[in-house]
C-alpha positions, 0 to 999 in steps of 0.5 A, a space after each residue: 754847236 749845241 747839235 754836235 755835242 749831243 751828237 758825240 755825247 750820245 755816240 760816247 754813251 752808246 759805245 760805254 753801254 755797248 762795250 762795258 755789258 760784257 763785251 770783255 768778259 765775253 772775249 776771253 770764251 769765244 775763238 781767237 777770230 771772232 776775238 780779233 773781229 771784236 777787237 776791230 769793231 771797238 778799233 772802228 768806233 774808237 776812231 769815231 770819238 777821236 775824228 772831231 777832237 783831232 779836226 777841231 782846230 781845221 773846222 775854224 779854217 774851212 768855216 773862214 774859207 767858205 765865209 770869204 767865199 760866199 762874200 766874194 761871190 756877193 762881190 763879183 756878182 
């Protein structure tokens, strides 16, 4: 649990870093495409910090369903 948390807490700091040097002021100057394409690549890394938020409540399903698992296994074996 601890792993995770400081693996999203770095993502997050990372993309702040990335994205608040410039990344907006540098827009307005460049071509209507390679706006676009910025726009896509914060799109894309967005979705990575919204993923775990969204599957919190799935992760306690699927850790019950493989803890039933292996002990049905112990069972039948």
């Amino acid at each position: 649990m601890l792993w995770s948390v400081c693996v999203y807490a770095g993502l997050i700091a990372t993309l702040w870093f990335a994205y608040s040097k410039g990344f907006f002021e540098a827009m307005g100057a460049q071509s209507f495409d390679s706006t676009i394409l910025q726009y896509q690549d914060l799109a894309y890394h967005l979705i990575d910090l919204v993923v775990p938020i969204n599957n919190w409540r799935e992760a306690r399903k699927v850790a019950v369903y493989m803890a039933s698992w292996s002990a049905f296994q112990v069972i039948n074996n």
